[in-house]
BARO-438597 format. One record per residue (C-alpha): residue in one letter; x, y, z. Coordinates in steps of 0.001 Angstrom, whole numbers, padded with zeros to 6 digits, always signed. Layout:
AXYZ ...
This chain:
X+018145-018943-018984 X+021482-018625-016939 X+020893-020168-012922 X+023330-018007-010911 X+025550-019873-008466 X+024431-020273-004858 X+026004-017833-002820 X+026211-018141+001018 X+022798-017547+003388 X+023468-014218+004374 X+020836-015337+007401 X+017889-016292+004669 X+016207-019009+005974 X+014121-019975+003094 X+011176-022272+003505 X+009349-021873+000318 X+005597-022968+000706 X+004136-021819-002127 X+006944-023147-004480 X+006061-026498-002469 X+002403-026358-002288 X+001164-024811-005249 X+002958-026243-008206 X+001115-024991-011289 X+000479-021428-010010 X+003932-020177-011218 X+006796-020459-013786 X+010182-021135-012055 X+012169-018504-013534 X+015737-016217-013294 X+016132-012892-013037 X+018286-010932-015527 X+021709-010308-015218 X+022557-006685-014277 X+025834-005602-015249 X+026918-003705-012602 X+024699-003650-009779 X+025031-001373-006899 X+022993-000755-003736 X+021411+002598-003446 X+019862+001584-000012 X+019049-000914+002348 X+015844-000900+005207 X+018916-002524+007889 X+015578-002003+010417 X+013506-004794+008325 X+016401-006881+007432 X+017328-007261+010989 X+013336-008272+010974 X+013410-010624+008926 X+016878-011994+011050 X+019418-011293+008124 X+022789-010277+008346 X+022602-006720+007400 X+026016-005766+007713 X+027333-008533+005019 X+024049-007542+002939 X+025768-003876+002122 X+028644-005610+000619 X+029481-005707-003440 X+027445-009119-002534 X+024620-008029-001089 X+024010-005592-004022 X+024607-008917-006334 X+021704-010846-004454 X+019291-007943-004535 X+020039-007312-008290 X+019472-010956-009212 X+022843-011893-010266 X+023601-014284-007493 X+020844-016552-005467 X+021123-017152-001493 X+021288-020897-000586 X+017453-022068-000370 X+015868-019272-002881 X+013543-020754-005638 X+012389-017751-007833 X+009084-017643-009373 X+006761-016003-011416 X+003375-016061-010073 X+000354-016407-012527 X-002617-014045-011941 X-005451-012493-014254 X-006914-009002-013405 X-009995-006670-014127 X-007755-003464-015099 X-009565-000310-014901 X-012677-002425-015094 X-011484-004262-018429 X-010778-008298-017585 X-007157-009844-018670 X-007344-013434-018500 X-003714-013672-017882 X-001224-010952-016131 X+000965-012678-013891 X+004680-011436-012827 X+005873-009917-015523 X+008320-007891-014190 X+008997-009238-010786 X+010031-012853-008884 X+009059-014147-006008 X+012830-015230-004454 X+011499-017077-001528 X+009767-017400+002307 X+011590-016518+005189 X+009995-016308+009243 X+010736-013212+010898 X+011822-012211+014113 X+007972-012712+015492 X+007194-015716+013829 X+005380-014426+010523 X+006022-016096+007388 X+007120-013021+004745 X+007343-013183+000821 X+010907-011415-000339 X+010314-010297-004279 X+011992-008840-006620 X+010529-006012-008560 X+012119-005042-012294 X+014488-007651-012193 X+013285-008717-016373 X+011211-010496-018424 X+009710-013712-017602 X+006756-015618-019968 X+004008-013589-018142 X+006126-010588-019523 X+003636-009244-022729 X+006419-007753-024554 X+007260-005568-021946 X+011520-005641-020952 X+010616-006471-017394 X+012882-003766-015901 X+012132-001005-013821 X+013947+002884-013422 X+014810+003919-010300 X+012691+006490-009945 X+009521+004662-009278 X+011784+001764-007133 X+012577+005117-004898 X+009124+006058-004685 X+007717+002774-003951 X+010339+002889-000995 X+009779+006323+000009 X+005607+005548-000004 X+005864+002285+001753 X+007999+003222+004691 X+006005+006133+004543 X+002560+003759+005233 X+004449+001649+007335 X+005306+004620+009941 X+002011+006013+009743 X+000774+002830+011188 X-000985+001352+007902 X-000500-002228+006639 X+001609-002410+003835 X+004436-003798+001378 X+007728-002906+002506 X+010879-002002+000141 X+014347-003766+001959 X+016358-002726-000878 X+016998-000777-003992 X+019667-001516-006125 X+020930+000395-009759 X+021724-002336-012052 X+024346-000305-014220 X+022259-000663-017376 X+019423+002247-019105 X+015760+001676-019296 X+014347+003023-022410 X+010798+004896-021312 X+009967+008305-022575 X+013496+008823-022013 X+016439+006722-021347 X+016483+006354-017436 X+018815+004734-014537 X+017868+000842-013886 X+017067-000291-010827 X+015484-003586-008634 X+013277-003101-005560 X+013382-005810-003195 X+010086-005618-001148 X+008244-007836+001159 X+004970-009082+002305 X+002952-010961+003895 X+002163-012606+000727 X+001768-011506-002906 X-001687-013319-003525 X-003952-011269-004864 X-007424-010952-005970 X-006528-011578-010024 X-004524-015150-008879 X-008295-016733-007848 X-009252-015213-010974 X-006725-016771-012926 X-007768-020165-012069 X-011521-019421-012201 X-011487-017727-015316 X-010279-021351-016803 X-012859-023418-014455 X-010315-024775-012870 X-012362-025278-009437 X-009466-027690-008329 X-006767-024832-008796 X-009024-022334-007036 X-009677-024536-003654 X-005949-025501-003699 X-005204-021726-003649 X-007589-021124-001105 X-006959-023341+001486 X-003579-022290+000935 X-004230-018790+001417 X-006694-019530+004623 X-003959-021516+006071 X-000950-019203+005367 X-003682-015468+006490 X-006341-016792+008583 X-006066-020145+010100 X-008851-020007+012104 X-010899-020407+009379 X-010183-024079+008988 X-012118-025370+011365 X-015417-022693+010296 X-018662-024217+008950 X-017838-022799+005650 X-014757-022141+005716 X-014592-020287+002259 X-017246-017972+003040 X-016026-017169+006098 X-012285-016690+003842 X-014413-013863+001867 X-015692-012193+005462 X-012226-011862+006672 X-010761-010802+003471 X-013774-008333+002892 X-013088-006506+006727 X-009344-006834+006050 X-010078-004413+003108 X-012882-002195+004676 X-010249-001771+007193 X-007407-001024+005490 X-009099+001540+003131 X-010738+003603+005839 X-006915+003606+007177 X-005956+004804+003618 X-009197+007518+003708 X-008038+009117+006934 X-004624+009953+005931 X-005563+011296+002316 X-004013+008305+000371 X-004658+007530-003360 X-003797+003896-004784 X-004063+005193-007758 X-004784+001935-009426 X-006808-000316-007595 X-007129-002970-009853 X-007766-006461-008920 X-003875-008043-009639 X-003739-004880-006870 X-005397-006225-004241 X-003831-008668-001724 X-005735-011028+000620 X-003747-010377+003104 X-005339-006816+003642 X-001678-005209+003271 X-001522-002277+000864 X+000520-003666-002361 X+001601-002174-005594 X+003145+001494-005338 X+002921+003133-008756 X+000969+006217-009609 X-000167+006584-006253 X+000197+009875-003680 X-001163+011911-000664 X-003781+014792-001061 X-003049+018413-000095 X-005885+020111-000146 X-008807+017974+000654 X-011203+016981-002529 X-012651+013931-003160 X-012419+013939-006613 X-008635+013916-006932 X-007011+012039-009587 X-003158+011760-009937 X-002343+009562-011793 X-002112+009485-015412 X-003527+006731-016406 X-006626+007247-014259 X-008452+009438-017607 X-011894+008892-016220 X-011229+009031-012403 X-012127+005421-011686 X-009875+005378-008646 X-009991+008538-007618 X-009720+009185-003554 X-013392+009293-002926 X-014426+006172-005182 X-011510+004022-002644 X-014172+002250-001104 X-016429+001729-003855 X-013717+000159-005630 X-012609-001798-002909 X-016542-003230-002960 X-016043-003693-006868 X-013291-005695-006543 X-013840-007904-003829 X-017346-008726-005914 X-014601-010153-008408 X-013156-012630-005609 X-016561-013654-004249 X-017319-015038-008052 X-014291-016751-008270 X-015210-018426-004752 X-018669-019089-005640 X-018288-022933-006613 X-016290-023298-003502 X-018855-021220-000970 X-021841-023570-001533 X-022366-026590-004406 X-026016-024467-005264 X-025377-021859-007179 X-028161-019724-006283 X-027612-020274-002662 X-023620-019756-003038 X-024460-016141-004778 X-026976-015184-001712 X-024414-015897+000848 X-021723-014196-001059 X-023745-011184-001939 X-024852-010525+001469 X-021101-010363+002418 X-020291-008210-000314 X-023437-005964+000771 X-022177-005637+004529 X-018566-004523+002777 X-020122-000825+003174 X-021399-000823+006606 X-017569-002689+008068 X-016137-000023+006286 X-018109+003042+007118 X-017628+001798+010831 X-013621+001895+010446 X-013732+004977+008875 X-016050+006548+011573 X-013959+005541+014482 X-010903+006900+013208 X-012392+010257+011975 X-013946+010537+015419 X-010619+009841+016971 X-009053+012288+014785 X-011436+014609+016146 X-010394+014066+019582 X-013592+011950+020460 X-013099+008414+021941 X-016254+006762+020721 X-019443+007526+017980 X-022492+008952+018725 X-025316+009896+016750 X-024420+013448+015084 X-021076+012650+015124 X-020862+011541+011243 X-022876+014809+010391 X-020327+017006+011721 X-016842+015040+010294 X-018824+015398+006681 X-019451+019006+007749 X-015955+019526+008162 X-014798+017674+005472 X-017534+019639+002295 X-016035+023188+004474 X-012294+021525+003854 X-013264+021364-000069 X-015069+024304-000345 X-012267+026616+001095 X-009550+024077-000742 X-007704+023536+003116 X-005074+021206+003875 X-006185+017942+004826 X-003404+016957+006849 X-002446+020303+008184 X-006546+020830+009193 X-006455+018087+011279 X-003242+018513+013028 X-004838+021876+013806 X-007438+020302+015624 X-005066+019772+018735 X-003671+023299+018710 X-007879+024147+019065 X-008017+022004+021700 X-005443+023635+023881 X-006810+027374+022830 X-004618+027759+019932 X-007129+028735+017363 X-005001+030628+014925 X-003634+027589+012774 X-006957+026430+012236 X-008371+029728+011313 X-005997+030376+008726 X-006666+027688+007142 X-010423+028628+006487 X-010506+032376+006640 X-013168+034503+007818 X-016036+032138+007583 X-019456+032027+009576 X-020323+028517+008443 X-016828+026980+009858 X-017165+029642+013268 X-020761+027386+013474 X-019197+024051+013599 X-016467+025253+015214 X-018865+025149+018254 X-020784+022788+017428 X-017220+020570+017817 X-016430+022044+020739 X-019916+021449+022527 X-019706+017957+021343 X-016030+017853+023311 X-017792+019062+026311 X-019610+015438+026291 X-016718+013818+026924 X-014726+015330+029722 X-010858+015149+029212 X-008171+016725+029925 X-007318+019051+026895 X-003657+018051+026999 X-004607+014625+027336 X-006766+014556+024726 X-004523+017058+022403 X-001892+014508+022662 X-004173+011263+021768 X-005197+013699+018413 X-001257+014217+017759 X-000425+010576+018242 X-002957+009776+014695 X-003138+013123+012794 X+000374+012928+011183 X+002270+016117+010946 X+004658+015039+007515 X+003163+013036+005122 X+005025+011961+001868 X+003489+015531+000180 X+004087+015133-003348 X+006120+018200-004305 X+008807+016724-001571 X+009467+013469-002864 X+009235+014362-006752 X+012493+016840-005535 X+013963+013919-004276 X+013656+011714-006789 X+014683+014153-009274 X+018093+014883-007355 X+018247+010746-007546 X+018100+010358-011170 X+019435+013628-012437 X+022150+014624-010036 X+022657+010943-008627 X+022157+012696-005213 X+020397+010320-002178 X+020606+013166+000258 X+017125+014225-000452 X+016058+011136-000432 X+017371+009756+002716 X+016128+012487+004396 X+012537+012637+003621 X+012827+009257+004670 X+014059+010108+007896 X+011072+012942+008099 X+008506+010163+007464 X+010037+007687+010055 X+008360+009933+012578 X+005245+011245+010862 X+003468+012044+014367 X+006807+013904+016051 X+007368+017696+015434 X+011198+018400+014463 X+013355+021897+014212 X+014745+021893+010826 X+012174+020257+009397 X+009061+022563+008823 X+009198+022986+004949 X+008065+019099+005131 X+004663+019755+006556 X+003764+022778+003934 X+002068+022005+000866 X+003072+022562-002098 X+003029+026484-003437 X+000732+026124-006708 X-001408+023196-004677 X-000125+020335-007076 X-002018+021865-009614 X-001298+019710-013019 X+000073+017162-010560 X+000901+013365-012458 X+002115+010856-011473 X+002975+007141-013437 X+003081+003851-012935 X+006881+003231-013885 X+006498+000437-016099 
C-alpha cells in the first residue's frame, strides 16, 4: 500500500472525528493510483461551501487529490465497516468496498461534512470486486444529486468527478472515473448492524452517541436518549421519503448500507424519476421482484428502520421485552409521520395551504385517474397552476375527454373556493414546489452516452444547468420538460458497480 505525499491544503481544514473517535469502525486505507487523472467537473458552488480554494482545485493538482493520487495536509482515509439486509437478504459484513472516507471539514455555516471518495479501488471490505467505478454512473450520481439538491430535497452531493486514465472491465470495457461526494455523514443503518450482528453492545453505544452527538445533539440530555435517537431518525426518514414521493423519485435500492441517519438521501445507482405516474414502477435491474419499487418507498423505509431499532434494542432499555415495546411503538407511528409529510406537500402541490378532511380522498383520486390514463406526473401537476389561472388546456390534454377527471376537476376547484386566494398568488406558491424539469430519464441517458462514447460534456453540463432551476421556465429549454416518446418503456437502469 503506497501513502501519497502530502500535498498543500488547498483550504481543507480537516478535523477528522470519526477517525478520532471511533477507532475500530474502519480500516485506514489508500486509494489506488490512477494513471492519468483528469477532472471532468467540479461543483465550484459547494467547494466554495465547504471554504476551499476552487480555483487551485481545477489545476493538474486538484484532479490528483480528487483521483487519490495525492492527499491534502490533514486527510486520514478510511474504509468504514458496515453490514446490510440487501434486498431483504442479511450480509454480516459490507463495508467500503469501493469508496474512502478522506476526511471532515466545517463549512461555511458551521456544519461538519464527510468528503468521500467513490471508485477510487479495492480496500479489505472489497469482496473481490476491483473497487473502481466508470464514469457513467459517477456522472449520473452527479447529475441526480444536484438534481435533489435543487429541488429542495436532502441529499449527497457530488464536488467532483475525475477520469482516472485507466478502463473498467464491466459488460464492456468502460472510461474510469472517481466521484468525490459529500455528506453530512456516511453512517448508515448496516454500520449499527455491523456491530450488533457480532454483540458487540460496546461498539454499538460508542457509535451511537457518536452519531447523536455529531446529527442530533439535543438528544443528549433526553430521558432515553437512544430511543429518542430512533424517533428522530424514524421522522428524518418519513420526511425525506414523502419529499422523494412528491417528486416521483425511485431509490432504486433501498437497502439498509442505503440508508443514512442523517435523513440525507445517499447512494445514487439504479435510481430515476417517473414519467408517467404508476406506482408499480421498477427501473432498475436488479430490482426482479419490485421490492423497491416507487410505491413500496415507504414501506421499505418502515422495513428498514425495524432493522436499526433491533440493533438499538440493548441500548433503548436493559428489559428486553420492555426495550421491544418502546421501539415497536416508534416503528408503528413511522406510518402516520410519514403519511402527514406526504399529505402536506400533496395538498400544497394542489394549491391548498393546510389538510382537511376530504382532502386525501381527492389527491388519491387524482393520482388512480393519473395511472389509469398513464399522465405525466410532473407535467400534471405543473398543470395545476395553469388551471388555476383559467388555463385549462394543458391539463386536459393530459387526460383526454374524460367525465370522471371533469368530476374532480370540480370537486378541486370547489375545494379552492374554501380557501380564498388570489389565483396568481396561489398559482405562483404551486410553481415554486411542482418542478417544471426533472432529471427525466431519456435526457440524462443522452448525456451520459455523449460522455462515454463521444467524450462530449456539453450535454451534460447543460442538463445540469436545466436542473439548477427546476421551478423556473426557460426559452430554449422546452424539450427538457417532455417525456420521453415511447414512455421509457423497457427503461433499466444499473447500479455501476
Amino acid at each position: 500500500m503506497t501513502i501519497p505525499a502530502p500535498a498543500p491544503t488547498f483550504g481543507f481544514n480537516f478535523d477528522n472525528t470519526y477517525a478520532r473517535d471511533l477507532e475500530g469502525l474502519y480500516i485506514e486505507w489508500q486509494a489506488a493510483l490512477a494513471p492519468t487523472p483528469k477532472l471532468v467537473k467540479l461543483n465550484r458552488a459547494l467547494a466554495d461551501e465547504l471554504k476551499l480554494d476552487a480555483d487551485a482545485l481545477t489545476s493538474p493538482a486538484g484532479a490528483a487529490i480528487f483521483a487519490g493520487n495525492v492527499l491534502p495536509v490533514g486527510a486520514k482515509p478510511l474504509a468504514q465497516a458496515y453490514a446490510g439486509h440487501q434486498f431483504g437478504g442479511f450480509s454480516p459484513q459490507l463495508g467500503d468496498g469501493r469508496a474512502l472516507l478522506l476526511g471532515e471539514v466545517i463549512d461555511r455555516h458551521g456544519q461538519r461534512r464527510d468528503i468521500q471518495f467513490k471508485g477510487s479501488g479495492r480496500t479489505p471490505f472489497s469482496r473481490g470486486g476491483d473497487g473502481k467505478a466508470a464514469l457513467g454512473p459517477v456522472l449520473r450520481e452527479y447529475i441526480i444529486g444536484e438534481a435533489m439538491y435543487a429541488l429542495g430535497i436532502p441529499t449527497t452531493r457530488a464536488l467532483a468527478a475525475v477520469a482516472t486514465g485507466e478502463a473498467v472491465q464491466r459488460e464492456t470495457r468502460l472510461p474510469g472515473a472517481v466521484l468525490t461526494r459529500v455528506a453530512a455523514s456516511h453512517i448508515r443503518v448496516g454500520t449499527f448492524q455491523f456491530f450488533a450482528a457480532r454483540s458487540d453492545i460496546t461498539k454499538v453505544r460508542q457509535l451511537a452517541d457518536y452519531a447523536i452527538a455529531r446529527h442530533y445533539p439535543a438528544l443528549q440530555q433526553a430521558a432515553n436518549p437512544y430511543l429518542a435517537f430512533l424517533q428522530a431518525v424514524s421522522n428524518a426518514q418519513a420526511a425525506l421519503i414523502a419529499q422523494w414521493m412528491l417528486v416521483g423519485f425511485i431509490h432504486g435500492v433501498m437497502n439498509t448500507d442505503n440508508m443514512a441517519i442523517s435523513g440525507e438521501t445517499i447512494d445514487y445507482g439504479p435510481c430515476a424519476f417517473i414519467d408517467s405516474y404508476d406506482p408499480n414502477t421498477v427501473f432498475s435491474s436488479i430490482d426482479t421482484h419490485g421490492r423497491y419499487a416507487y410505491g413500496n418507498q415507504p414501506t421499505m423505509a418502515r422495513w428498514n428502520l425495524a432493522r436499526l431499532a433491533e440493533a438499538l434494542l440493548p441500548l433503548i432499555d436493559p428489559d428486553s421485552d420492555q426495550a421491544v415495546k418502546l421501539a415497536t411503538e416508534v416503528i408503528t407511528n413511522f406510518a402516520e409521520h410519514y403519511s402527514s409529510h406526504w399529505l402536506n406537500g400533496m395538498c400544497a402541490k394542489l394549491g391548498l395551504s393546510h389538510p382537511e378532511a376530504g382532502d386525501l380522498a381527492l389527491a388519491e383520486g387524482l393520482l388512480g385517474m393519473m395511472h389509469k390514463q398513464t399522465a405525466d406526473y410532473t407535467q400534471v401537476f405543473r398543470a395545476l397552476a395553469d388551471a388555476v389561472l383559467g388555463n385549462e388546456d394543458v391539463l386536459w390534454a393530459q387526460f383526454g375527454d374524460n367525465a370522471s377527471f371533469d368530476r374532480w376537476l370540480q370537486q378541486w376547484q370547489a375545494r379552492l373556493t374554501r380557501e380564498p386566494r388570489d389565483p396568481a398568488a396561489r398559482a405562483q406558491a404551486m410553481n415554486s414546489i411542482n418542478p417544471i424539469y426533472i432529471p427525466r430519464n431519456h435526457q440524462v441517458e443522452a448525456a451520459l452516452d455523449a460522455a462515454i462514447t463521444h467524450a462530449d460534456l456539453a450535454p451534460f453540463e447543460t442538463l445540469l444547468e436545466v436542473l439548477a432551476q427546476p421551478f423556473t421556465p426557460r426559452a430554449g429549454f422546452e424539450a427538457y420538460a417532455t417525456p420521453a416518446s415511447d414512455g421509457n418503456a423497457g427503461y433499466r437502469t444499473f447500479c455501476g458497480t
